[in-house]
N, C-alpha and C positions, 0 to 999 in steps of 0.2 A: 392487286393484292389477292392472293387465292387466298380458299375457305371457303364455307358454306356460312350465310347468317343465320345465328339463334335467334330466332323468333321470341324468344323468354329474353332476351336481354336488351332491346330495341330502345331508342331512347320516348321515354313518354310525351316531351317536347321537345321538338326540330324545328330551330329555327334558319332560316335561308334568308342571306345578301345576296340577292339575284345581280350578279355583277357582269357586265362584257357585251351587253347588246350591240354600241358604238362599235367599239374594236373588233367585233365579230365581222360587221357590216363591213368596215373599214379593210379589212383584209382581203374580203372580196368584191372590193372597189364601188359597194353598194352604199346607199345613204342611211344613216343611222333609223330611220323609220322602218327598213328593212328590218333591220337588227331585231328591234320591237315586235315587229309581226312575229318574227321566228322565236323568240324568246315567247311567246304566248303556248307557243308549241311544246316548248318546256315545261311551262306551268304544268299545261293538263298531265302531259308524262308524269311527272313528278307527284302530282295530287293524288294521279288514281293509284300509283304504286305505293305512296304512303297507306293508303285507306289500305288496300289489297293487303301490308306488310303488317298492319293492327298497330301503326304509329300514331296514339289517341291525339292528337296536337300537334299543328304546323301551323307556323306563323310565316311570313312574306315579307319579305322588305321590299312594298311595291313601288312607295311613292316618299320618299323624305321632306320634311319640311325646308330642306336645302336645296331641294331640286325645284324649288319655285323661282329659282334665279336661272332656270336653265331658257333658251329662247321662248318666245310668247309661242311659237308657231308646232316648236318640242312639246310644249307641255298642252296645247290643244289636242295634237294628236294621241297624245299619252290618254288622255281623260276620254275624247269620241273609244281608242282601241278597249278599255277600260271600262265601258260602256257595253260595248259588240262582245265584250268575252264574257262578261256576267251573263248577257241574255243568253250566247249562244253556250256556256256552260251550265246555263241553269238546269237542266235535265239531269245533264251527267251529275251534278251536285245530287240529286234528287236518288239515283238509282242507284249511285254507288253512299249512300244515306250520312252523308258530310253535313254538316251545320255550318255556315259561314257567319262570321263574323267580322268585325274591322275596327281597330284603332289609329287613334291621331287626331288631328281637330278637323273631323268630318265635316265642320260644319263651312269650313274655307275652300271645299269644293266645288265644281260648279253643282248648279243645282239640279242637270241632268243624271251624272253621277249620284248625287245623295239619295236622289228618287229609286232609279237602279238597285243600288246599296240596300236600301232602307225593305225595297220589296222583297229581293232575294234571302237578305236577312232574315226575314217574317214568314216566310213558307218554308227554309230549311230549318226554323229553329228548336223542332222536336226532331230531327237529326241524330242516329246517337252515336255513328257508327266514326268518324272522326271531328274532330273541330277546325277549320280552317281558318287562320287570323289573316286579314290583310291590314297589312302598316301601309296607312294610306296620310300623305300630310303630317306624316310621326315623325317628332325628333324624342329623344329619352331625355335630355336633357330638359325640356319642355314638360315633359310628360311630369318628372320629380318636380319642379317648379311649381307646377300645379297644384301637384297632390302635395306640398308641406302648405301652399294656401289655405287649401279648404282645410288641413287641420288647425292651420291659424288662427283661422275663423272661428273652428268651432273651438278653440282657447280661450278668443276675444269675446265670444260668445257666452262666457262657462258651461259650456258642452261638457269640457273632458281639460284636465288639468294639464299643463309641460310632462308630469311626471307619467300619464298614458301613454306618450308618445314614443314609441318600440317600432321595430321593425315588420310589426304585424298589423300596426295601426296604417305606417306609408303604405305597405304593399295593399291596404283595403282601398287606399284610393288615387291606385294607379288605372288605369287604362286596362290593365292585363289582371286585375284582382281576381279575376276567375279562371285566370290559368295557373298552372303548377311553374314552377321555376325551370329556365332552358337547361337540357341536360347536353345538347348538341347541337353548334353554332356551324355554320356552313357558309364559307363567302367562294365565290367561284370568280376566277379572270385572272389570278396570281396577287392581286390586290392582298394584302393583310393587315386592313385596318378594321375595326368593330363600325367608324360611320355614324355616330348617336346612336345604335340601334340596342333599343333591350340593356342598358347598363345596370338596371337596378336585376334585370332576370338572369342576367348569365354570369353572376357573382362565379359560379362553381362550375360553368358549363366547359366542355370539352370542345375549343375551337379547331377547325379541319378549313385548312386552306388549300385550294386544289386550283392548277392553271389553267382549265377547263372556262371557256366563254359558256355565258350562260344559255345560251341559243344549241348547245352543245351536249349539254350539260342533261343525261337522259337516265334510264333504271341501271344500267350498267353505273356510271358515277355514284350514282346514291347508293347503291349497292360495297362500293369500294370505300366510300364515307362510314358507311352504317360498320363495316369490320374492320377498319381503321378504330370506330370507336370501340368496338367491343374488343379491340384486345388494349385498351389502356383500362389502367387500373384508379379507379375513382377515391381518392381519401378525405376529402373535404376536411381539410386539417390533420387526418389520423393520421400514426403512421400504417407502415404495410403490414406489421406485424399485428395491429391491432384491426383488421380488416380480417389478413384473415384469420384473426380466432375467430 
């Protein structure tokens, strides 16, 4: 897609289904662990180019709560690789001044991971220059579950009566309550489905599905993603006419 990207028009959250590492692998006769290593290659491409582009917010679809049914031996190595990229991106976090963060039920990881997680977390968290989420053990469905609980509670409680209960009360206790709502959903491998991912955030997001394997998937792509979205027209119910007066 030619063009040039406005920089003024960029979406304030991108969210990514890092999708294709297998089939990437598979292609060139290598074992899906392969795929993983090179898809890490992606990450980094991807992260510095968002911070560089002024994209305040990016979230990851790294790890799904559905991907625990994947082999015991998969998902070891998912969590050591996972591990080896925190440490060895922690710098670049640092100097290109990224905050990380991560949602999901953190707490069903191993506990080398949460350590990881927990440290990186706590030295980038005066960060100001983007926010990085990783969906690590996330499902959305899970996520909404949760949060109508704990307002249940505080119901059953007399916290806060039925009649509090708006769309401003769920989104305070979701997982993502400190982020803004996804304005740009991104799955890569020809795949087009959402995956549990973000259903209560991307109410009104702008989905871009691209045949690009994720291991592939480098500034050039997100560049073609990012003006894709800027030439669609956003109404969130209005019509076009009422846009644009």
């Amino acid at each position: 897609m030619k063009g040039a990207l406005d920089l003024e028009k960029l979406p304030k959250h991108l969210a990514i289904i890092m999708d294709g590492n297998g089939r990437w692998a598979a292609e060139k006769g290598k074992n899906r662990l392969f795929g993983h290593k090179n898809g890490i290659q992606s990450v980094r491409a991807i992260v510095e180019e968002s911070a560089r582009l002024g994209i305040q917010h990016l979230t990851l679809y790294a790890f799904s709560t559905e991907n625990w049914q994947r082999p015991k031996e998969e998902i070891g190595t998912l969590m050591r690789l996972l591990v080896q990229s925190l440490r060895s991106e922690f710098e670049k976090l640092l100097e290109n001044n990224i905050k990380l963060q991560a949602i999901g039920q953190i707490e069903t990881l191993p506990r080398s991971v949460q350590n990881e997680l927990l440290h990186v977390i706590n030295k980038t968290a005066i960060n100001t220059n983007m926010t990085l989420t990783l969906a690590l053990s996330y499902g959305a469905r899970e996520e909404i579950v949760s949060a109508t609980k704990k307002l249940s509670e505080l119901v059953k409680n007399n916290l806060i009566s039925p009649d509090d209960i708006d769309e401003s009360a769920l989104n305070e206790h979701l997982y993502t309550q400190q982020l803004p709502d996804v304005d740009l959903l991104i799955r890569t491998s020809g795949e087009q489905r959402i995956s549990n991912f973000l259903l209560w955030q991307i109410a009104y997001a702008e989905l871009y599905f691209t045949d690009v394997f994720w291991p592939d998937f480098r500034e050039k792509s997100l560049h073609s993603a990012l003006l894709n979205y800027q030439q669609r027209e956003r109404r969130f119910g209005k019509t076009s006419a009422q846009i644009n007066a």
